[in-house]
C-alpha positions in Angstrom: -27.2 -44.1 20.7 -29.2 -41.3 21.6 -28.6 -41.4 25.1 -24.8 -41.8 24.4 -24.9 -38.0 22.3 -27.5 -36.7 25.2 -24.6 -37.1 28.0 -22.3 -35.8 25.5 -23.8 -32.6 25.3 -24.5 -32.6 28.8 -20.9 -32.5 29.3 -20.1 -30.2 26.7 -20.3 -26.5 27.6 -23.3 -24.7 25.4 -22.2 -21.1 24.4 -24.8 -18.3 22.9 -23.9 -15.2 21.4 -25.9 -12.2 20.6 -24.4 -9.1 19.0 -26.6 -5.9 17.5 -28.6 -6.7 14.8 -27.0 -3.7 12.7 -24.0 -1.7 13.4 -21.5 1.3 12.1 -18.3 0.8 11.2 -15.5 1.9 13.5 -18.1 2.1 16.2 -17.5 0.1 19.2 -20.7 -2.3 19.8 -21.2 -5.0 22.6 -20.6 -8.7 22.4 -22.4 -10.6 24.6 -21.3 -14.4 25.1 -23.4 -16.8 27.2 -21.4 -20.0 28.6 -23.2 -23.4 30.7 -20.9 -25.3 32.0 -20.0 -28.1 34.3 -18.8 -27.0 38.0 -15.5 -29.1 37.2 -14.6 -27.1 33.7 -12.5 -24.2 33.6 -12.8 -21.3 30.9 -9.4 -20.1 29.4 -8.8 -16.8 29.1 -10.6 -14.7 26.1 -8.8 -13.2 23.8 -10.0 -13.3 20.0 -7.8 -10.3 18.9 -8.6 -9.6 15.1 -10.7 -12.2 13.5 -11.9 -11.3 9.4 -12.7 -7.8 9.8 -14.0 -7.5 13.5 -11.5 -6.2 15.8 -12.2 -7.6 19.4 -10.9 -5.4 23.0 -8.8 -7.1 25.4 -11.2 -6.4 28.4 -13.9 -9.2 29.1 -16.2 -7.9 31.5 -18.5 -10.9 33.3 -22.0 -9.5 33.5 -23.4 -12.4 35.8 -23.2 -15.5 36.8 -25.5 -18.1 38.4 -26.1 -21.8 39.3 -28.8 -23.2 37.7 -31.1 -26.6 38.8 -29.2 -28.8 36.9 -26.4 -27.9 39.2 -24.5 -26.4 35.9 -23.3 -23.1 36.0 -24.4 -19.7 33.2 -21.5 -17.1 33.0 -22.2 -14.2 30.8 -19.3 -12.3 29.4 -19.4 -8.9 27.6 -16.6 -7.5 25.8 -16.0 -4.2 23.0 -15.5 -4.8 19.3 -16.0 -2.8 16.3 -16.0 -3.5 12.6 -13.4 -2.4 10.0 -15.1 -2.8 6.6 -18.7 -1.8 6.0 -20.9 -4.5 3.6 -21.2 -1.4 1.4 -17.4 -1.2 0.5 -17.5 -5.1 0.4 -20.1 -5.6 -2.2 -18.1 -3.0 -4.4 -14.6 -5.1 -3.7 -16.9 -8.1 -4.5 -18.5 -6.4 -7.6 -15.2 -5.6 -9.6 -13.7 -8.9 -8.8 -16.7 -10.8 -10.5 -16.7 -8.5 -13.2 -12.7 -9.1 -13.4 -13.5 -12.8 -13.6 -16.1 -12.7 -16.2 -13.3 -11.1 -18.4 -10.5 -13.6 -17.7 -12.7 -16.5 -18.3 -14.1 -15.5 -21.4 -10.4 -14.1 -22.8 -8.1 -16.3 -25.2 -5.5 -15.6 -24.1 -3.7 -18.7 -22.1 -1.9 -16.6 -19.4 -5.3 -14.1 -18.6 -6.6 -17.5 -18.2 -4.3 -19.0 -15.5 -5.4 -16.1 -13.1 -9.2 -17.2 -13.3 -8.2 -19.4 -9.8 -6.1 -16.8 -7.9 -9.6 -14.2 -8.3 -11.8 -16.9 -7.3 -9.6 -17.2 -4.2 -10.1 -13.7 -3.5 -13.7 -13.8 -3.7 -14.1 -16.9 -1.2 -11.8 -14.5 1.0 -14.4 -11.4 0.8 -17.0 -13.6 0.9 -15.9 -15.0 4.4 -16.6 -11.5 6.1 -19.2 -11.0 5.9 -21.5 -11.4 8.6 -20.1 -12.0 12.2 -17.2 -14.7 12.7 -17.6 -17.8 14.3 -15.3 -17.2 18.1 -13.1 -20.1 19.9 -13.8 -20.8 23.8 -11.0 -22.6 25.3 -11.5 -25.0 28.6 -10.4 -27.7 30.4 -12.7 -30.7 30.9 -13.0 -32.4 34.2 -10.1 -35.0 32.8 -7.8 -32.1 33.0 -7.8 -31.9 28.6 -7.6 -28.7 26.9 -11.2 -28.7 24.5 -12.4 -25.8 22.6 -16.4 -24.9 22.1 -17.5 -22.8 19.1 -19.8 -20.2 19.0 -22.9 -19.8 15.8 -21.4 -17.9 13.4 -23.7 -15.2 12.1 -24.6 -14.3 8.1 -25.1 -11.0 6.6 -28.9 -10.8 7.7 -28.3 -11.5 11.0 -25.3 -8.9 11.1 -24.8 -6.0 9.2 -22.2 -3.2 8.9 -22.9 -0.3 7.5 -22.0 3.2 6.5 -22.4 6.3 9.2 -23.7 8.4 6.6 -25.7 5.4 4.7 -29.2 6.6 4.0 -28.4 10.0 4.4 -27.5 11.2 0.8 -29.3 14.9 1.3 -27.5 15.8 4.6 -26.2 19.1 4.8 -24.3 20.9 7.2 -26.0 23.5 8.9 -24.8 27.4 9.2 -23.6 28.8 12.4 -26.9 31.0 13.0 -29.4 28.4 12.2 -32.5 28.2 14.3 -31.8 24.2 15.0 -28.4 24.6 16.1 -29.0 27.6 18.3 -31.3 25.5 20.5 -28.5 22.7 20.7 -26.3 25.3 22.0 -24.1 25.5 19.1 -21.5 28.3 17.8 -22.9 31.7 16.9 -20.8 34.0 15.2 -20.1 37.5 17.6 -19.1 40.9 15.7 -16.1 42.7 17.0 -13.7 45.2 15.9 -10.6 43.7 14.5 -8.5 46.8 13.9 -6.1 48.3 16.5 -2.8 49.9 15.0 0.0 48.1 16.4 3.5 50.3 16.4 5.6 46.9 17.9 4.6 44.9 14.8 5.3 48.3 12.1 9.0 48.1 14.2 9.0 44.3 13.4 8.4 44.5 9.6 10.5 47.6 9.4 13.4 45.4 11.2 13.2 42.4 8.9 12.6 44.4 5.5 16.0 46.5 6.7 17.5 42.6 7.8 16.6 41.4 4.5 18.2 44.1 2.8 21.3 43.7 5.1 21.0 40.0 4.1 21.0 41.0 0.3 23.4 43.5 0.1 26.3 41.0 2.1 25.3 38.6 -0.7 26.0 40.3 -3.5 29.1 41.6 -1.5 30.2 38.1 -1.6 30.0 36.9 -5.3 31.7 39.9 -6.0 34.5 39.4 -4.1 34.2 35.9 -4.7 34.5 36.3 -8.2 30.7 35.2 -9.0 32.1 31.9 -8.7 29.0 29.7 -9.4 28.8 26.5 -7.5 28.7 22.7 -8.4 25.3 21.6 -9.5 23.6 19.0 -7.3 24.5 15.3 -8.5 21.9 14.1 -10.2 19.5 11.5 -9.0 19.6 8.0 -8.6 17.8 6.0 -10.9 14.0 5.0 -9.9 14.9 1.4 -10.9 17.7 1.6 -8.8 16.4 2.8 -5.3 13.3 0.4 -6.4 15.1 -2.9 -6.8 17.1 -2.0 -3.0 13.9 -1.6 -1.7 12.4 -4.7 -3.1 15.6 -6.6 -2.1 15.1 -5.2 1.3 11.8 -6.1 1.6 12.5 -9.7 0.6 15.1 -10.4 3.7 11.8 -10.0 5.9 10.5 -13.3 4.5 9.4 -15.2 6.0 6.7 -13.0 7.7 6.4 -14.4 11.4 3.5 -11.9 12.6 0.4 -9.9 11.5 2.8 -7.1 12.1 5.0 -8.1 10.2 2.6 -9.1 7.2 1.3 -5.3 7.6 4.6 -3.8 7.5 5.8 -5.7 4.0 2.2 -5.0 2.2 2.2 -1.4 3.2 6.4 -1.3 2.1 5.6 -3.1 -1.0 2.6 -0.9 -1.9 4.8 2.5 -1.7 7.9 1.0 -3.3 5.6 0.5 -6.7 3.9 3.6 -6.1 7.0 5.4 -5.9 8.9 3.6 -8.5 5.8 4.2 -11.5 5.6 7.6 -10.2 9.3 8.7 -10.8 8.8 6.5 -14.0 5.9 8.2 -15.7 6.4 11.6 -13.7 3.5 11.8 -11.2 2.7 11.6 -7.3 2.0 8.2 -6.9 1.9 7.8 -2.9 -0.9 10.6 -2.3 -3.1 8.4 -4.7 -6.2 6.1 -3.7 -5.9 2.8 -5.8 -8.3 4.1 -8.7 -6.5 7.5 -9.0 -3.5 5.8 -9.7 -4.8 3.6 -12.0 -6.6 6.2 -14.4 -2.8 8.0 -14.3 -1.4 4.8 -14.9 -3.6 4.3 -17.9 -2.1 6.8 -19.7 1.0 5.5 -19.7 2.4 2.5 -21.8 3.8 -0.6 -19.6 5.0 -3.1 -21.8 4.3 -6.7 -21.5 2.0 -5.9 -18.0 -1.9 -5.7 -18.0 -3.3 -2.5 -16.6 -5.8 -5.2 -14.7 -2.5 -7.2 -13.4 -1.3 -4.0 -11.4 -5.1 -3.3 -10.4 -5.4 -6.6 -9.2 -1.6 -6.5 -7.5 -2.6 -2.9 -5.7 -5.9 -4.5 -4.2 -4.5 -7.5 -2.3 -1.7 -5.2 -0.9 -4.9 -3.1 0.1 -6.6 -6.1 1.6 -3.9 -6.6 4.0 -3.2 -3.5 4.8 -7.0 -2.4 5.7 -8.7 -5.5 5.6 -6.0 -7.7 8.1 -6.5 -10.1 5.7 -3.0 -12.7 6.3 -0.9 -13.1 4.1 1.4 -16.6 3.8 5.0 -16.8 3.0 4.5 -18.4 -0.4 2.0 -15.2 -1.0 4.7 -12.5 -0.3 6.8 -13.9 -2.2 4.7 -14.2 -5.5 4.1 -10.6 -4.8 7.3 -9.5 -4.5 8.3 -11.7 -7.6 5.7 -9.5 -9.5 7.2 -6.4 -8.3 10.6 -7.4 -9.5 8.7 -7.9 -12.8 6.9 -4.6 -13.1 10.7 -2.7 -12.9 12.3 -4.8 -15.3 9.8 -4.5 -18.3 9.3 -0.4 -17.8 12.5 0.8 -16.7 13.9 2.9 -19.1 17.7 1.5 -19.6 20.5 4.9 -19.4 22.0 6.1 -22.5 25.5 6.7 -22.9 26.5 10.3 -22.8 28.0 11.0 -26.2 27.7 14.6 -26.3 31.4 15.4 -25.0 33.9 15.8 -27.4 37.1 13.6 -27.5 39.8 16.0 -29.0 42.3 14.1 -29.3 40.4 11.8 -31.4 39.1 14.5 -33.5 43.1 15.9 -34.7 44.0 12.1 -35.1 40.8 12.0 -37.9 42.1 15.4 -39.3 45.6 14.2 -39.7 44.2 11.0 -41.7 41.8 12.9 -43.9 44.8 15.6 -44.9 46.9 12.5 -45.5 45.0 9.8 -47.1 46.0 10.5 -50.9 49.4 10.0 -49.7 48.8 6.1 -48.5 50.4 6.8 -45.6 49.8 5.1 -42.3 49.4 7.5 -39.6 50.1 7.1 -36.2 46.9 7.1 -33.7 46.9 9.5 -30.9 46.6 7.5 -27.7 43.6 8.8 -25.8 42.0 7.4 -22.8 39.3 5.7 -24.9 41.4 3.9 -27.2 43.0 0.7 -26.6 47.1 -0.1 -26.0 46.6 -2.3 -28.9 45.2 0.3 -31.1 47.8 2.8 -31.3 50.0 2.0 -34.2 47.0 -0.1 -35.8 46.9 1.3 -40.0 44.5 3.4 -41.4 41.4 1.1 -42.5 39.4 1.7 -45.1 36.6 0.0 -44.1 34.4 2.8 -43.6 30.5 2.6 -44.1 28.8 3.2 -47.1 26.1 5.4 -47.3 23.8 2.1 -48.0 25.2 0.1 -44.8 24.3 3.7 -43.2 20.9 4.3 -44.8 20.5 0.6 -43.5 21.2 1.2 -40.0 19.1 5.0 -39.7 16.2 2.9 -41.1 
């Protein structure tokens, strides 16, 4: 049995990685990959793309390659990545969701409850990226078979991303004239006189001060002639429930989501689409807000029948996939966009009839019935545009409202 896993592994290629031990986010670090394989085995070509939060360059680069005793040959391959997400913003991401889940679990009610599984999801999710991911080598054996070898995937100690300015809390920027940046060679101010009169600009403002005046003078030549007839106001607005459900509808014909384009493009169209919509709602600039500004403006708002934590929770995983690449299934999207639906239906506000015009013809037809109602006369209704065909030669009724039925309904 032994033997039979020692030829195995002979013919199995052996890959090694090694990667900096600590690195900056957004700054492009080396990967070095170290394959031994068998004469007859063929690498496929390398291209890992964007795997958790590492994004890997196109351009593999082969450092060296030699025959060894055994008659197996070392190839050592070197290619750019860099990381997205530090372990600093991470353990903050991780830190509210445990916190988050504390609270659910320990709440009564049945629906906080039911969301206890979807935040434990999301912390096996963050958890995963830390560290540096395991990557796929593709080959064909000597049988002609397409296998794939794994590299070791690395843990947080043996990886680490971190903040440029982590450790740094008293840095400063230094002044133009200080002694350290003068021996770097940097900027220095240099005193100069900035005055000189300038007769071509004068002539320039005198020009466009006597063009304005031009420009004022025709216009008030105009409405006077014109009659100082005012124009049309601007229609008003569309509803923000309106242009949000097209949005949302629009969104929804791109499911299902057939690339990580794709997946960015909805999360990111989703994201503004509530932004927007809460911010016409409740009267603020929602879409030049990070997640926690638009959360302490949100809080001071009331959304019926939605938890403050639910939108919280709804804005991060659109965040995740924005940022973070994190993918995003079909059956996903649509939960999301299911949830959107829900946030405009229980906080739009519903538009009130406009009762302030006056129907006159409704008005004498009242009169006439007042003046002759000790008479017992039936009076013919004025037709107006809001009464019905039917209506017209109805009788008087005397079923008005008392002032009780009335006190009833104010109350």
């Amino acid at each position: 049995m032994t033997a039979v896993l020692l030829m195995v592994l002979l013919t199995v290629p052996v890959v090694h990685i090694e990667v900096p031990r600590r690195v900056e986010v957004e700054e492009p670090f080396d990967v070095e990959i170290s394959i031994t394989r068998d004469p007859q085995e063929k690498l496929r070509p390398i291209s890992f793309g964007t795997i958790g939060r590492i994004v890997f360059g196109d351009r593999v680069v082969t450092r060296k390659t030699e025959k060894l005793d055994s008659g197996r040959i070392r190839q050592v391959l070197v290619m750019k990545a860099r990381a997205r997400l530090s372990d600093h913003i991470l353990d903050r991401r991780l830190a509210r969701l445990q916190a988050k889940l504390e609270r659910y679990r320990s709440s009564s009610d049945p629906l906080i409850r039911s969301k206890v599984a979807d935040i434990e999801k999301k912390i096996n999710k963050i958890n995963k990226l830390y560290g540096f991911p395991s990557l796929p080598i593709l080959y064909v054996d000597e049988n002609g078979k397409d296998s794939k070898v794994e590299t070791k995937a690395l843990n947080r100690d043996e990886f680490e991303v971190i903040s440029p300015l982590k450790g740094q809390s008293g840095a400063t920027l230094k002044e133009p004239l200080a002694k350290d940046n003068l021996k770097s060679g940097g900027p220095r101010w240099r005193l100069f006189s900035v005055y000189q009169r300038n007769v071509y600009l004068e002539y320039a403002l005198y020009g466009a001060l006597a063009a304005l005046l031009l420009l004022g003078l025709g216009r008030l030549l105009r409405r006077y002639l014109a009659g100082r007839r005012r124009d049309e106001p601007p229609p008003p607005p569309r509803p923000a429930h309106e242009v949000a459900y097209e949005e949302l509808s629009r969104l929804g014909e791109m499911i299902p989501l057939k690339s990580e384009k794709e997946q960015e493009i909805f999360a990111f169209g989703l994201s503004e689409t509530i932004r927007r919509y809460f911010g016409a709602r409740f009267g603020f600039d929602g879409l030049e807000m990070t997640v926690t500004e638009f959360m302490e403006e949100m809080s001071r708002h009331h959304t019926p029948g939605i938890l403050k934590d639910d939108i919280h929770e709804f804005l991060e995983s659109l965040e995740m996939v924005k940022f973070a690449k994190m993918p995003l299934s079909d059956s996903e999207a649509r939960d999301l966009l299911e949830r959107a639906h829900v946030y405009v239906e229980r906080t739009y506000e519903p538009e009130e009839d406009d009762d302030t015009e006056v129907n006159f013809a409704n008005m004498e037809m009242q009169m006439k019935k007042a003046r002759r109602n000790t008479d017992g006369v039936p009076v013919r209704q004025t037709h107006s545009e809001d009464t019905d065909d039917r209506d017209r030669w109805a009788p008087p009724s005397d079923s008005s409202p008392s002032a009780d039925s009335r006190e009833e309904k104010d109350v």
